[in-house]
C-alpha positions as CSV (number, residue, x, y, z in Angstrom):
1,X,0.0,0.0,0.0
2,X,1.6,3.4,-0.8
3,X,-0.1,6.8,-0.5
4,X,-0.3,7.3,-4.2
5,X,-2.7,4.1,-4.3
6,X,-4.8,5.6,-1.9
7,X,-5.0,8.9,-3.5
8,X,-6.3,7.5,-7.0
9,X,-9.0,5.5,-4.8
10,X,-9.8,9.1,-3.4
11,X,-10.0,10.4,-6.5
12,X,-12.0,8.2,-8.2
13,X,-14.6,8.3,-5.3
14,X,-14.6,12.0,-5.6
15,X,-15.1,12.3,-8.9
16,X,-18.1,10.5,-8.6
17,X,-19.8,12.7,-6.2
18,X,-18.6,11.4,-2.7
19,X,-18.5,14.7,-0.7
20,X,-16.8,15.1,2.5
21,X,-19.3,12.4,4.5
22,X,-18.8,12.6,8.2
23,X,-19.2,9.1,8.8
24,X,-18.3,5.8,7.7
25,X,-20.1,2.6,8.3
26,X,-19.1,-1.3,7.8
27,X,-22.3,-3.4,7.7
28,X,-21.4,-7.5,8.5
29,X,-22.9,-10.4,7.1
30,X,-26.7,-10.7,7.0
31,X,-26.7,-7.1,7.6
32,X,-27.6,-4.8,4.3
33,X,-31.0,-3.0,5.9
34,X,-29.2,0.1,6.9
35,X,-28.6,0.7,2.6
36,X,-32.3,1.2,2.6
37,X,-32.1,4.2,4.9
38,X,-29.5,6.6,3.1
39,X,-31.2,9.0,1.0
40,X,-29.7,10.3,-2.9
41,X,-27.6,7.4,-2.9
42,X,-24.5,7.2,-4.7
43,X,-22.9,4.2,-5.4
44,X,-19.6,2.7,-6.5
45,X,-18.7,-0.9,-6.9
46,X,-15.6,-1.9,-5.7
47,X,-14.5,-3.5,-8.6
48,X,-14.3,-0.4,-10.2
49,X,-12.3,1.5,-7.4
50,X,-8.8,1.4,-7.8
51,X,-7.0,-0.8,-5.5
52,X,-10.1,-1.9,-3.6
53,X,-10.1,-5.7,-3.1
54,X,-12.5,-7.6,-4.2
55,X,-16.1,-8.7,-2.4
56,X,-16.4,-12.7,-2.6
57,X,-18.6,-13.6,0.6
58,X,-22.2,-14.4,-1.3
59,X,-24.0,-12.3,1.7
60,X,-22.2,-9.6,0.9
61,X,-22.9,-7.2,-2.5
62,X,-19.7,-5.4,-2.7
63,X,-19.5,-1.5,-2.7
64,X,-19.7,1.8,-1.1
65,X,-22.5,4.2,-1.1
66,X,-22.6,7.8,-0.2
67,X,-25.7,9.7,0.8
68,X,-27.2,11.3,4.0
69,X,-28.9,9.7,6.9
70,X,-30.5,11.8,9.6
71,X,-29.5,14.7,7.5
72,X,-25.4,14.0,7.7
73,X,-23.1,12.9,5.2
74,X,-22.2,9.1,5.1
75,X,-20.5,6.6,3.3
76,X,-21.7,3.1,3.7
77,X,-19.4,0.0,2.8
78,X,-21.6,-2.9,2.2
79,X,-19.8,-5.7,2.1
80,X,-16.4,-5.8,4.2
81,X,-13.4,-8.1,3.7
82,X,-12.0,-11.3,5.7
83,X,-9.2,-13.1,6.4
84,X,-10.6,-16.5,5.6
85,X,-11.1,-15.4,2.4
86,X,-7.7,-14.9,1.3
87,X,-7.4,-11.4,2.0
88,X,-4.4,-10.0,4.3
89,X,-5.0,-7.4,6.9
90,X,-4.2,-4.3,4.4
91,X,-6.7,-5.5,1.9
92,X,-9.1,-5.8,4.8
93,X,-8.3,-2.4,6.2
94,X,-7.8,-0.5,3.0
95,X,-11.6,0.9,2.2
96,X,-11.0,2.3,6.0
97,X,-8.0,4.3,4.9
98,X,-10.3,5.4,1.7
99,X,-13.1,6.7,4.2
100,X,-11.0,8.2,6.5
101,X,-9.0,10.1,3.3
102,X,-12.3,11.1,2.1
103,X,-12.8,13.1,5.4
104,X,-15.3,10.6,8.0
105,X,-14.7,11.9,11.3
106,X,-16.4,9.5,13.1
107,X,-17.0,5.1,12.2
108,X,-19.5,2.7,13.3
109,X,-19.1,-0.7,12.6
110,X,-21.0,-3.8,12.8
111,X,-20.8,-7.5,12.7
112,X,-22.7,-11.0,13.5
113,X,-21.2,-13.0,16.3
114,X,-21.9,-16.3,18.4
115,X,-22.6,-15.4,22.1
116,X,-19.7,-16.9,24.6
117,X,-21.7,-15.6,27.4
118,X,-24.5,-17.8,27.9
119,X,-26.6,-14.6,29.7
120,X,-26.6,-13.4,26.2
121,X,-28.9,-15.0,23.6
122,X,-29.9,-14.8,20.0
123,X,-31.1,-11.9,18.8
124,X,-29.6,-9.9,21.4
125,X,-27.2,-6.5,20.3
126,X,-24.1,-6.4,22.1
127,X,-22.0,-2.8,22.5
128,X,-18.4,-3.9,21.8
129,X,-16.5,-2.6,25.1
130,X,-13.0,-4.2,24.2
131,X,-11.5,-7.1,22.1
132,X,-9.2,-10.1,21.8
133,X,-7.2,-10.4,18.6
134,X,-7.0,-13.7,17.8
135,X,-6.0,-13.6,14.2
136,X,-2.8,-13.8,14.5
137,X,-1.3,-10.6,13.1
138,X,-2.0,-6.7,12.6
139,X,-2.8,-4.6,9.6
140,X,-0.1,-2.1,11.5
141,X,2.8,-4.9,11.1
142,X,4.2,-3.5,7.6
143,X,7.6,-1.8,6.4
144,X,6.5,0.8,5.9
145,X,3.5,1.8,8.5
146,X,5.4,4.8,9.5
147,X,4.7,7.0,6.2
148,X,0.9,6.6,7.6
149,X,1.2,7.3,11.5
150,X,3.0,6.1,14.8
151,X,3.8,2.6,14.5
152,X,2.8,1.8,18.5
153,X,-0.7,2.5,18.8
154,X,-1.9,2.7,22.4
155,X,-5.1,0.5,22.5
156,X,-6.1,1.5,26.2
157,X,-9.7,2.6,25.2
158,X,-10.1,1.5,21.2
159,X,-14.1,2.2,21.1
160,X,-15.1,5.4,21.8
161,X,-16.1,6.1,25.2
162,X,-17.8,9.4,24.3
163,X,-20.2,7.4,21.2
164,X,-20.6,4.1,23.7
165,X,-22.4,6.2,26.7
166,X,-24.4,8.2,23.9
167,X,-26.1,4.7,22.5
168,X,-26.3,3.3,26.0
169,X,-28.9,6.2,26.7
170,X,-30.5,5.7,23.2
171,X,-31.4,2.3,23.5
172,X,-32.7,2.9,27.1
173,X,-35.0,5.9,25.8
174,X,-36.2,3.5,22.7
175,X,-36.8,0.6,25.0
176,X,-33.8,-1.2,22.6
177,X,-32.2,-4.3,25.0
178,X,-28.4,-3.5,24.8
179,X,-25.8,-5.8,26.3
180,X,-21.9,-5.1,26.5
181,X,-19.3,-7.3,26.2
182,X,-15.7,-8.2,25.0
183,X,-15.2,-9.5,21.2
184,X,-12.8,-12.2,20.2
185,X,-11.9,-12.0,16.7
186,X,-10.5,-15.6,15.2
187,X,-9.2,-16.3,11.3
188,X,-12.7,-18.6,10.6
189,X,-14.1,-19.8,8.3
190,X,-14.6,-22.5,10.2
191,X,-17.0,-23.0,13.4
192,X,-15.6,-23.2,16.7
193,X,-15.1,-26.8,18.7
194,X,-16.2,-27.3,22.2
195,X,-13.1,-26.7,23.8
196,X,-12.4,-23.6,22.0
197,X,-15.3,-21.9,23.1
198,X,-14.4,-23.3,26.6
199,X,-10.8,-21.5,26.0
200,X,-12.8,-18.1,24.4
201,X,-14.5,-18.3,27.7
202,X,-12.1,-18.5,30.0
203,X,-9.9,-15.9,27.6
204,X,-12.9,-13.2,28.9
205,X,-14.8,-13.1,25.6
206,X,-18.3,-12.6,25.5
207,X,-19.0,-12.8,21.5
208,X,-16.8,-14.0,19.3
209,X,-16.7,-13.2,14.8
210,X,-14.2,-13.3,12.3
211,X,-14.4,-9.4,11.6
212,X,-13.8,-6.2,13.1
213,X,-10.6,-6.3,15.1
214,X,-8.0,-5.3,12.0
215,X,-10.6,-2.0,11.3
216,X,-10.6,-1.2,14.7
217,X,-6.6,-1.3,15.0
218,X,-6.8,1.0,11.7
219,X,-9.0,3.6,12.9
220,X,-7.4,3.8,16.1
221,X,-3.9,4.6,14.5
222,X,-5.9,7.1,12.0
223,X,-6.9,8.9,15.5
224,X,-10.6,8.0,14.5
225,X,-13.3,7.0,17.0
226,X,-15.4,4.2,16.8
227,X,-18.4,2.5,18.0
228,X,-19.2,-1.2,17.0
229,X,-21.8,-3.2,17.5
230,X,-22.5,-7.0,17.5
231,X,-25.9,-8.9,16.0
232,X,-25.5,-11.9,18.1
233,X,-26.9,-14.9,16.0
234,X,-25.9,-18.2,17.8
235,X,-25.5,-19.2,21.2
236,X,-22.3,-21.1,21.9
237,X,-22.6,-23.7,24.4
238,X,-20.3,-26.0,24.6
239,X,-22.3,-28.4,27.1
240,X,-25.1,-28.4,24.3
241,X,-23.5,-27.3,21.1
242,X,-26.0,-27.7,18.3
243,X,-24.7,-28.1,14.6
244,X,-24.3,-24.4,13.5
245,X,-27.1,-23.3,10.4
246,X,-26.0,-20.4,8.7
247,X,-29.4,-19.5,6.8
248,X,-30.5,-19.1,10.0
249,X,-28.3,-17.1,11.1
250,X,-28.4,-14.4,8.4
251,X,-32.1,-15.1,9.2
252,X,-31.9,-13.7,12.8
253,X,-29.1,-11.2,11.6
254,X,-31.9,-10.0,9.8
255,X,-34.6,-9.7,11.9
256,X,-32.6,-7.8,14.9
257,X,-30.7,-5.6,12.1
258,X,-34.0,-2.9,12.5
259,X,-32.7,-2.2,16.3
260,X,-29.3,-1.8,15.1
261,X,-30.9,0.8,12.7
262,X,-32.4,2.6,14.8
263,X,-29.4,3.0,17.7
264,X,-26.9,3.8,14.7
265,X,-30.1,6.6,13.3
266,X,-30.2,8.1,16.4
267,X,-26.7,7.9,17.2
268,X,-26.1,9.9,14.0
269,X,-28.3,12.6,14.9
270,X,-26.4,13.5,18.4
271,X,-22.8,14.0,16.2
């Protein structure tokens, strides 16, 4: 990755209308709704953007759209990037470079995850407090990270305390049920086995995904603030571990991605 790649991304985005958003937003698998809120959309596939990577998980359509929601300026990547899909961690964390050169000041990100903590249960939204990184590198750990800020990034307080106690209140004033927890990131694609969701247990984690952690690293070294939240689609027990069904969990992704609308909505309207 070099600056000049990231300046012809820029440029092509400009060029076709993507205007200073304030905020950029990473919807995870099963979760597309939010799209269907951003008025004068403006979209770009990311084939077509220089240097973007390319989409190839089915539930997931592959590009960024600019518009407004609640009146500001956003820009919406549907469709993120993985490591178990062959991707490294500066493919993954490129299009969060792009936003934050386009000018976001602010990110919210969101995932599906299996709940480790068995008070939690399907359907349930859980604020992401901290993390684990458990895949086994950092989209930091290149030659030449410098040229794009500090190498050591203090990762004290990665999600934004400021953003977290604002959707606390919102979901209590919209009646929204809001757990908070620690996320474990792993490589995937696989499932988990009993004894590593024992291990993810006893490690502290309360949800665990294959997402999230590399764009979180990212923004923190861009000095950008972030709020994430987890759909939580599965409930991982390992004492009565049932054969995991992913239709249904893009199904219940699905039905509990209109709460996570309407937290991120109103969020939006307090920056």
């Amino acid at each position: 990755m070099t600056k000049k790649q990231l300046e012809e991304s820029v440029a092509y985005l400009k060029n076709k209308g993507f205007d200073a958003p304030e905020i950029g937003i990473v919807l995870g698998t099963g979760l597309g709704q939010l799209v269907n809120e951003i008025e004068n959309p403006i979209e770009a596939h990311y084939n077509h953007i220089p240097y973007f990577p390319l989409a190839t998980v089915e539930f997931h359509t592959g590009k960024l759209i600019f518009g407004t929601i609640a009146g500001k300026k956003v820009v919406v990547m549907q469709g993120r990037f993985h490591l178990y899909e062959g991707y490294d961690f500066l493919d993954i964390t490129y299009p969060i470079r792009v936003m934050h050169q386009l000018g976001i000041q602010k990110l919210f990100v969101s995932n599906a995850a299996g709940a480790i903590n068995l008070n939690f249960k399907k359907g349930d939204i859980m604020l992401i407090e901290d993390h684990i990184n458990l895949q086994g590198g950092s989209p930091l750990a290149f030659k030449n990270v410098a040229e794009f800020g500090d190498r050591f990034v203090d990762m004290a307080e990665p999600y934004d305390l400021d953003m977290r106690n604002k959707i606390e209140k919102i979901a209590k004033e919209e009646g929204i049920s809001l757990k908070k927890g620690v996320y474990a990131s792993v490589v995937g694609p696989q499932l988990e086995t009993k004894a590593e969701y024992r291990m993810l247990k006893i490690l502290g984690a309360d949800a665990v995904g294959m997402s999230t952690v590399p764009e979180v690293i990212v923004a923190n070294h861009l000095r950008l603030p972030i709020i994430a939240l987890s759909v939580l689609t599965d409930e991982c027990d390992p004492d009565n571990l049932q054969p995991v069904n992913i239709q249904e969990i893009i199904e219940i992704a699905g039905n509990t991605e209109p709460k996570m609308i309407q937290l991120f909505k109103e969020l939006i309207k307090t920056i």
